[in-house]
C-alpha positions as CSV (number, residue, x, y, z in Angstrom):
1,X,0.0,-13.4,5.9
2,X,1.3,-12.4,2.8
3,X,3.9,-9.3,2.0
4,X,7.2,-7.8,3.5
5,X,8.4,-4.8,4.9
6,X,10.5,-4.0,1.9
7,X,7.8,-5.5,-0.9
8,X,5.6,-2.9,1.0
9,X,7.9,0.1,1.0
10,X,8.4,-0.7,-3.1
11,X,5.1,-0.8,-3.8
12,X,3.9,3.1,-2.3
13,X,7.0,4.6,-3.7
14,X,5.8,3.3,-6.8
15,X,2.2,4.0,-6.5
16,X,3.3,7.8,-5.8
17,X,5.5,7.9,-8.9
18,X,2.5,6.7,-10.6
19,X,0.6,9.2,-9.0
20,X,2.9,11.8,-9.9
21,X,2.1,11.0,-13.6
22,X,-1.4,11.3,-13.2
23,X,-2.7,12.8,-10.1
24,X,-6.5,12.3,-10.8
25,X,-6.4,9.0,-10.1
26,X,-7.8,7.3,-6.6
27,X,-5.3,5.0,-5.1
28,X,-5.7,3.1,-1.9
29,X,-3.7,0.1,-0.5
30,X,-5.3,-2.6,1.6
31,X,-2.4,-4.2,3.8
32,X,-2.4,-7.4,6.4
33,X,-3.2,-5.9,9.5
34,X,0.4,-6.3,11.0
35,X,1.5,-4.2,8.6
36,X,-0.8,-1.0,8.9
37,X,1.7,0.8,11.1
38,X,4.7,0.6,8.7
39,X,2.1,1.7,5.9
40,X,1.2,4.8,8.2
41,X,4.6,5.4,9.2
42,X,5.5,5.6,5.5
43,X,2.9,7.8,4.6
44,X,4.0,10.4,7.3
45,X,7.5,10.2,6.8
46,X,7.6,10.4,2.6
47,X,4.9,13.5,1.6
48,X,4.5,12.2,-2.1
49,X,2.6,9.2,-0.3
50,X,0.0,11.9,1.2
51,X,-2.6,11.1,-1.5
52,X,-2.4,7.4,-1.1
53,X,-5.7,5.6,1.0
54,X,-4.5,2.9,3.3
55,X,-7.4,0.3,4.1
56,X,-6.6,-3.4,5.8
57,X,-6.8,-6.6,4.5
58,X,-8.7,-9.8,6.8
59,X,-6.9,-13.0,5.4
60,X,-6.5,-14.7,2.0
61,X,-6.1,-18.4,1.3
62,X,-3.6,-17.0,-1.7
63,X,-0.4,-17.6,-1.4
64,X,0.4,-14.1,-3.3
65,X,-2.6,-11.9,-1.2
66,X,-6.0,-11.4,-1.7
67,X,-7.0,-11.7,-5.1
68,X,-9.7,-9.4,-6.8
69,X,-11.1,-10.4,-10.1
């Protein structure tokens, strides 16, 4: 399993700064499955996140995540 609750946390509020910039963009984050509740939490607790997809990852030989080319 890959990720942390903080890396997690830093990555949304970045995403919705981001999408603050340029709100016609699609953004979705696809998480290790332990972490889906924090990612949900989040979303509820912070509005900006509101626009942000959350899917779920399976599992990843990386040692950085799953890796999309």
């Amino acid at each position: 399993m890959n990720g942390s609750l903080a890396a997690n946390e830093a990555l949304l509020v970045a995403l919705a700064q981001g999408l603050a910039v340029k709100p016609s963009c699609d953004v979705a984050v696809c998480v290790p499955a332990p972490y889906l509740a924090q990612v949900q939490a989040l979303k509820a607790d912070i509005s900006s996140l509101s626009a942000i997809d959350v899917g779920a990852q399976d599992v990843s030989g990386s040692s950085l995540g799953c890796l999309h080319r």
